[in-house]
N, CA, C and O atoms as a GROMACS GRO file, in nm:
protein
  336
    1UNK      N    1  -4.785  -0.136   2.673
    1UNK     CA    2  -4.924  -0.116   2.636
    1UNK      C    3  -4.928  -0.074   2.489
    1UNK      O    4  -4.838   0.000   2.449
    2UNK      N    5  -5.000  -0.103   2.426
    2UNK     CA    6  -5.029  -0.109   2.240
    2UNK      C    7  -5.149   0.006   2.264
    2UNK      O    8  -5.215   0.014   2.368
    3UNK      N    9  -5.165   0.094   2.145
    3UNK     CA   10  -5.253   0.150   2.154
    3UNK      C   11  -5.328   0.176   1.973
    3UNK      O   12  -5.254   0.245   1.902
    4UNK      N   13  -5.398   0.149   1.935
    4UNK     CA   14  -5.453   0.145   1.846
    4UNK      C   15  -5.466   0.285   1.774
    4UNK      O   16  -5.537   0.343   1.856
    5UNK      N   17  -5.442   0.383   1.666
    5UNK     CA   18  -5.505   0.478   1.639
    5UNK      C   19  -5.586   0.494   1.533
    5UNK      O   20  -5.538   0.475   1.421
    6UNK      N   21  -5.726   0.531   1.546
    6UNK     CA   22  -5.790   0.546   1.413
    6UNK      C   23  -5.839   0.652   1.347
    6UNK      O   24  -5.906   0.731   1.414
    7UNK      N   25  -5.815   0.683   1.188
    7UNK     CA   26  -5.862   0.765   1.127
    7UNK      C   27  -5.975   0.822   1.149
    7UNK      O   28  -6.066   0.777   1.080
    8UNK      N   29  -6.010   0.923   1.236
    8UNK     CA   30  -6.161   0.998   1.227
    8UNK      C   31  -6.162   1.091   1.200
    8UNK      O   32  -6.059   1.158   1.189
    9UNK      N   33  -6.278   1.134   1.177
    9UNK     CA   34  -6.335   1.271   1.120
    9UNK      C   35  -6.370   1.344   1.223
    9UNK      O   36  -6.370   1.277   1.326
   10UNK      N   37  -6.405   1.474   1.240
   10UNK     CA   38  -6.391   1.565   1.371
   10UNK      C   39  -6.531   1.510   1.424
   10UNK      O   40  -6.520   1.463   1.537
   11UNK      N   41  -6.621   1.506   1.387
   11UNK     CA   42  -6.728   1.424   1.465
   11UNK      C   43  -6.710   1.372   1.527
   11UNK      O   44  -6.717   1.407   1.645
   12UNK      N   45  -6.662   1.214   1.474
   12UNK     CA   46  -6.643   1.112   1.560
   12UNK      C   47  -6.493   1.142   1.714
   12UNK      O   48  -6.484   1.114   1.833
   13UNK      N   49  -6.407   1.209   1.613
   13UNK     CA   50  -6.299   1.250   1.695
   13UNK      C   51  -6.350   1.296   1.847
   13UNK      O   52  -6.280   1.269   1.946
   14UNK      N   53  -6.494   1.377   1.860
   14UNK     CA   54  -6.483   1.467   1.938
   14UNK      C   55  -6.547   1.381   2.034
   14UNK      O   56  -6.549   1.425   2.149
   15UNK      N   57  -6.610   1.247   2.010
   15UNK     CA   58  -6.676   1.140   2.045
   15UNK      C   59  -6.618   1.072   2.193
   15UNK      O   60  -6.674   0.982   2.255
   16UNK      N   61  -6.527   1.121   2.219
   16UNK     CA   62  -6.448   1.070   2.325
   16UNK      C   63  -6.488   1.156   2.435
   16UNK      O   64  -6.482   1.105   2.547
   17UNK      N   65  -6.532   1.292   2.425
   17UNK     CA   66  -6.558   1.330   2.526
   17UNK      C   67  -6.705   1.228   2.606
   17UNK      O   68  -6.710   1.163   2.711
   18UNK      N   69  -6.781   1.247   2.528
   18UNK     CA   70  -6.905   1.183   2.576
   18UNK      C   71  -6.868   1.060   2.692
   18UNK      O   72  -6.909   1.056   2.808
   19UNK      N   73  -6.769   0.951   2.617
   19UNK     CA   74  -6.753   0.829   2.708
   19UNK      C   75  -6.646   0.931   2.824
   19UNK      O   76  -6.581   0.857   2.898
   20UNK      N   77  -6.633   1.009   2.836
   20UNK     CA   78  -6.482   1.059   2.973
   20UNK      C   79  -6.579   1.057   3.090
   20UNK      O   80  -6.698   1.082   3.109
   21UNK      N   81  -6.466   1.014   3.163
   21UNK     CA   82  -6.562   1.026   3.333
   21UNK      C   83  -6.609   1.107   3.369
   21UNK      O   84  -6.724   1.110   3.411
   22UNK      N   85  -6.506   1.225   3.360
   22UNK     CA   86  -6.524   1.369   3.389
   22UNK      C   87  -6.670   1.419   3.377
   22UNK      O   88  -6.722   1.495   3.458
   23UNK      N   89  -6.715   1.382   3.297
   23UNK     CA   90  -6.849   1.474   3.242
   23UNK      C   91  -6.949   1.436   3.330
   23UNK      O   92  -7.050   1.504   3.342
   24UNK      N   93  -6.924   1.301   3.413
   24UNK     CA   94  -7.047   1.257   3.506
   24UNK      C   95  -6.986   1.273   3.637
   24UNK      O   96  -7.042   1.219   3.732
   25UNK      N   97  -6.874   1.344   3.655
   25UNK     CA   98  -6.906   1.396   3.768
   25UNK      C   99  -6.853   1.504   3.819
   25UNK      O  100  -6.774   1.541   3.731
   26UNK      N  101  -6.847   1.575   3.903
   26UNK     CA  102  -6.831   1.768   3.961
   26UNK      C  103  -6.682   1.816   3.865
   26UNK      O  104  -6.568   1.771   3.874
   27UNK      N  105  -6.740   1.931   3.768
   27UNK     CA  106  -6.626   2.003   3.686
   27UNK      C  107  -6.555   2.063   3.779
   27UNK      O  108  -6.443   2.094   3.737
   28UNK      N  109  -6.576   2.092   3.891
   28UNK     CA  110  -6.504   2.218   3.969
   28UNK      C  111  -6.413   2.076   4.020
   28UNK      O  112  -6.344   2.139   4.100
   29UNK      N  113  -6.382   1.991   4.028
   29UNK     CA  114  -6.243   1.939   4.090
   29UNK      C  115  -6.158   1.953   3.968
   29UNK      O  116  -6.047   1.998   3.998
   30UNK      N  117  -6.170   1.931   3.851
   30UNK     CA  118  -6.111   1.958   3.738
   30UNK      C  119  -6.045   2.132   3.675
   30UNK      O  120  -5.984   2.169   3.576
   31UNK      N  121  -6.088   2.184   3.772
   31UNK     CA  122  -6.067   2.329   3.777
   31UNK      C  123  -6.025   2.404   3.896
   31UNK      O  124  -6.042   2.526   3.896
   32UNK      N  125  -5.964   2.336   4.013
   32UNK     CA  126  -5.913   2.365   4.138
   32UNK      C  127  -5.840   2.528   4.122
   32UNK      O  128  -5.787   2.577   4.022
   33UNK      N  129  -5.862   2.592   4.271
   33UNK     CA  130  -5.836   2.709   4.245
   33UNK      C  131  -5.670   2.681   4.278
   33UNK      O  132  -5.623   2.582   4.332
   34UNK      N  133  -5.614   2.777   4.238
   34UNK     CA  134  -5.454   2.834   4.208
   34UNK      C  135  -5.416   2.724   4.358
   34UNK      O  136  -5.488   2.716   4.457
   35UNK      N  137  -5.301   2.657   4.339
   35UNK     CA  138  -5.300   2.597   4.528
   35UNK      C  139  -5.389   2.434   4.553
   35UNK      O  140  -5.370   2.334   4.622
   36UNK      N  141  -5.492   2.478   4.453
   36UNK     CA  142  -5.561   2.341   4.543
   36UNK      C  143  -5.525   2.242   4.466
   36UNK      O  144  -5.449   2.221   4.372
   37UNK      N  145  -5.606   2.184   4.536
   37UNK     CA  146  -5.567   2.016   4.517
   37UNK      C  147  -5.604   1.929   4.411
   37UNK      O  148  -5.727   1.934   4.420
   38UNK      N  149  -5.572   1.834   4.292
   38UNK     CA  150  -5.585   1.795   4.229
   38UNK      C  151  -5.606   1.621   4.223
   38UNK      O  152  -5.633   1.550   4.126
   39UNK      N  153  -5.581   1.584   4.368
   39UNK     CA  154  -5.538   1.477   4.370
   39UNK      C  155  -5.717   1.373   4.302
   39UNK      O  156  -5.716   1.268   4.238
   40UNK      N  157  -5.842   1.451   4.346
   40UNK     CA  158  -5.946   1.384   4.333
   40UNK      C  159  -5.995   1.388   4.182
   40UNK      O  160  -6.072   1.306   4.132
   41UNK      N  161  -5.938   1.500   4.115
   41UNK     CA  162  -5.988   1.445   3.952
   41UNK      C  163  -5.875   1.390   3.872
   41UNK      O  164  -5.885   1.391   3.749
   42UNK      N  165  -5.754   1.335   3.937
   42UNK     CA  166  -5.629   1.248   3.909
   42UNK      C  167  -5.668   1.138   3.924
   42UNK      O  168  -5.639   1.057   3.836
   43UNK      N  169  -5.742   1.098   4.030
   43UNK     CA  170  -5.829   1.021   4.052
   43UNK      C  171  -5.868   0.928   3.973
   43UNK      O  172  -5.820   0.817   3.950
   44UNK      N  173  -6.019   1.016   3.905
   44UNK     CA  174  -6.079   0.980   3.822
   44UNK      C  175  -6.027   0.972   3.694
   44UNK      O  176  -6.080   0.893   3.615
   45UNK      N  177  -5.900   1.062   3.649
   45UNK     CA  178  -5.837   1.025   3.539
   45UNK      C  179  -5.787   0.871   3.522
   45UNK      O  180  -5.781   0.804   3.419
   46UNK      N  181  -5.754   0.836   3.658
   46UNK     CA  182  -5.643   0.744   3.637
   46UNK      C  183  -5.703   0.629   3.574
   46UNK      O  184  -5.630   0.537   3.537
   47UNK      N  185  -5.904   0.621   3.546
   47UNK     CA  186  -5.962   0.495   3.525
   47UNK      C  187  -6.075   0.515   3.409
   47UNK      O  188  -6.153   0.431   3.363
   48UNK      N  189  -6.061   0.635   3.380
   48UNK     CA  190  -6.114   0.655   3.225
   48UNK      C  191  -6.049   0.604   3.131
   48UNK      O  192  -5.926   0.597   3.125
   49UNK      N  193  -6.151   0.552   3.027
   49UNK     CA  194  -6.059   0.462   2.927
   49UNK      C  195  -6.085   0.564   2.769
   49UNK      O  196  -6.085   0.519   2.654
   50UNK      N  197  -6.105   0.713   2.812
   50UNK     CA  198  -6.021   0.765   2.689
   50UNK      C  199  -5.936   0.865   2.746
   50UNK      O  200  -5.939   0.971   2.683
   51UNK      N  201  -5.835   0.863   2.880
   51UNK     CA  202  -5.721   0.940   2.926
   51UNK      C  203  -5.684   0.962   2.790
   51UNK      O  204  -5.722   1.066   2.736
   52UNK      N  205  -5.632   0.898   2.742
   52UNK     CA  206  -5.522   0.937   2.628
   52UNK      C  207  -5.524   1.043   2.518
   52UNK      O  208  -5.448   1.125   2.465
   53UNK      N  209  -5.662   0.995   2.509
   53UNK     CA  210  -5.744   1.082   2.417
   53UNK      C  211  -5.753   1.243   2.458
   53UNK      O  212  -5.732   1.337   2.380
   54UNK      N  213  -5.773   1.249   2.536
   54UNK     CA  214  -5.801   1.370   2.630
   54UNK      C  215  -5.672   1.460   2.635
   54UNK      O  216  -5.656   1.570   2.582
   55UNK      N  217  -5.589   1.394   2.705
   55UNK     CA  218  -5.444   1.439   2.721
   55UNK      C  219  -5.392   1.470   2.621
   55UNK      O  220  -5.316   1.566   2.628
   56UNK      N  221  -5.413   1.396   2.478
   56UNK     CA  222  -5.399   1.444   2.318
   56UNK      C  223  -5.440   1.589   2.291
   56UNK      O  224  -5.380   1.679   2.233
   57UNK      N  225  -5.566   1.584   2.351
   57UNK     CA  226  -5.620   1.691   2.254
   57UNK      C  227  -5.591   1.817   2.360
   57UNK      O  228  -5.567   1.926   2.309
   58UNK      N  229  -5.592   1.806   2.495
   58UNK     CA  230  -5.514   1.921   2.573
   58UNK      C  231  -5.418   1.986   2.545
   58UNK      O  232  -5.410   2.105   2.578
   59UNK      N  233  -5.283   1.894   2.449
   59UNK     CA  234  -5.219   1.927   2.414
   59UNK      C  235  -5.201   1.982   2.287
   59UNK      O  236  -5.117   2.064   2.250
   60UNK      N  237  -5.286   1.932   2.228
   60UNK     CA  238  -5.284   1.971   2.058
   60UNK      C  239  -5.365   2.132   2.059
   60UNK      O  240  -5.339   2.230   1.989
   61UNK      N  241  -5.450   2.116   2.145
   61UNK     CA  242  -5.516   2.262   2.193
   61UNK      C  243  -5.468   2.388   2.275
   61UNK      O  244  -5.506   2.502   2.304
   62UNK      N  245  -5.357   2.298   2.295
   62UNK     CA  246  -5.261   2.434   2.420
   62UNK      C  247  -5.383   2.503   2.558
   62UNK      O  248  -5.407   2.613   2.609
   63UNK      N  249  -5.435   2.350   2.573
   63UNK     CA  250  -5.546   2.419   2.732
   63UNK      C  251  -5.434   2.462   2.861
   63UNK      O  252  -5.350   2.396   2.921
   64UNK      N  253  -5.462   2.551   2.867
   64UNK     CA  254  -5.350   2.586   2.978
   64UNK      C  255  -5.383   2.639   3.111
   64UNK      O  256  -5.320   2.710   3.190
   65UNK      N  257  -5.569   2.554   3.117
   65UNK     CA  258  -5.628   2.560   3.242
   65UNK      C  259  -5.672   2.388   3.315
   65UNK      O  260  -5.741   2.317   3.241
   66UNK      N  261  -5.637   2.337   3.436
   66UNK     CA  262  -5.732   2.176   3.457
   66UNK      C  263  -5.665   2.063   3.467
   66UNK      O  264  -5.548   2.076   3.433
   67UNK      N  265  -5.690   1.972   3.496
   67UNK     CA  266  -5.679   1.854   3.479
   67UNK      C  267  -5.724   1.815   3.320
   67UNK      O  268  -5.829   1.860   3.274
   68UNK      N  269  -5.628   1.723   3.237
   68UNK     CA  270  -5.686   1.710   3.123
   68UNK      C  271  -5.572   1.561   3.109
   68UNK      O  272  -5.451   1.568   3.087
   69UNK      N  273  -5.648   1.443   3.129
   69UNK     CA  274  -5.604   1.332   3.056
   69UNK      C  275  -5.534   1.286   3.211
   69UNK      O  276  -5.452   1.195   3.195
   70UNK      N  277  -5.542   1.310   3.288
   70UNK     CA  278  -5.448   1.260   3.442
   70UNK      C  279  -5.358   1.372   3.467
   70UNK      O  280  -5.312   1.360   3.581
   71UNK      N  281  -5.302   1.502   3.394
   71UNK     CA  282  -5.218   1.581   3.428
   71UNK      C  283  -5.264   1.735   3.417
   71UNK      O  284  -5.344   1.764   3.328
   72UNK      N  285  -5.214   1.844   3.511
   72UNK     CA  286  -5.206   1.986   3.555
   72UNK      C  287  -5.146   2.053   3.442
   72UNK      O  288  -5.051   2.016   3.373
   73UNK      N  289  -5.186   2.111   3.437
   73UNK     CA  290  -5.098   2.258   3.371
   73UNK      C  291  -4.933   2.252   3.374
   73UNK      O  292  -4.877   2.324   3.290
   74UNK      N  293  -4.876   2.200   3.432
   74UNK     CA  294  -4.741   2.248   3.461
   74UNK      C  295  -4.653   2.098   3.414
   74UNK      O  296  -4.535   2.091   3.379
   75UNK      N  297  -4.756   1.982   3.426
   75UNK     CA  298  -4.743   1.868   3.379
   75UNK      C  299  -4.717   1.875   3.240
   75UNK      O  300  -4.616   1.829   3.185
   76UNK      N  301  -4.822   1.941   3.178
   76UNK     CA  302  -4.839   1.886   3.025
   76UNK      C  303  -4.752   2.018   2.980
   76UNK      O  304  -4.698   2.019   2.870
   77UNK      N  305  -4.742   2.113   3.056
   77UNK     CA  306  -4.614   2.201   2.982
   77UNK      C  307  -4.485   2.121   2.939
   77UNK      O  308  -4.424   2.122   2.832
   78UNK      N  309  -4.464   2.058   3.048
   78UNK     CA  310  -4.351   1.983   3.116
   78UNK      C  311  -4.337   1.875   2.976
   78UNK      O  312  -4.224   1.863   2.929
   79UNK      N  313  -4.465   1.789   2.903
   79UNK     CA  314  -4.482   1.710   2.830
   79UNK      C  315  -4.396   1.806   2.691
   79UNK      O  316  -4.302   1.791   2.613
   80UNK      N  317  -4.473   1.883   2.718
   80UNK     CA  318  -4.493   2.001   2.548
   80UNK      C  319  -4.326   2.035   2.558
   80UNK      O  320  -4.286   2.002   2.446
   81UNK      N  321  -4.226   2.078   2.625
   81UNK     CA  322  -4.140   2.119   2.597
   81UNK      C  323  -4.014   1.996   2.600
   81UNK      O  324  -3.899   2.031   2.576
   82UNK      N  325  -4.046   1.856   2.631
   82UNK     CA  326  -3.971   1.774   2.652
   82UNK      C  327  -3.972   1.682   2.497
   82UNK      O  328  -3.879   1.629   2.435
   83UNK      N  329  -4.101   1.689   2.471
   83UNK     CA  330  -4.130   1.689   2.317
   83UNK      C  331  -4.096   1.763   2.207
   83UNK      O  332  -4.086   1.709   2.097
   84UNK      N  333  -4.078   1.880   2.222
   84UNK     CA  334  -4.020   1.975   2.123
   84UNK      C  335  -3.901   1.989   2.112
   84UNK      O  336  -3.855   2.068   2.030
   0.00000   0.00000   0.00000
């Protein structure tokens, strides 16, 4: 898969949230308590077409709460230290 990247400005950058699935539908699966289940906003990650985007900026932000881009907390740690 090719992925294009383009120069933006934090405006436009932040522009990706708007098109994410997430936002149209229930935040609380994206925020499962300690234990639960994640499998239904994995879900919806898996068919948003700015995952990538998302999962970028989770990481560039050190969110260390959610689902963010198709992956958990323990996921994108998992990303962050395999990268470093």
């Amino acid at each position: 898969m090719r992925e294009l990247f383009l120069l933006l400005d934090d405006a436009d950058a932040a522009g990706w949230q708007e098109r994410a699935l997430c936002a149209q539908t229930d935040p609380e699966a994206f925020f499962p308590e300690k234990g639960g289940s994640t499998r239904e906003a994995k879900k919806v990650c898996q068919t948003c077409e700015v995952r990538t985007e998302c999962l970028e900026a989770a990481l560039e932000n050190d969110e260390r709460f959610g689902i963010w881009g198709g992956y958990s907390e323990r996921e994108r740690r998992r990303i962050k230290k395999e990268a470093g």
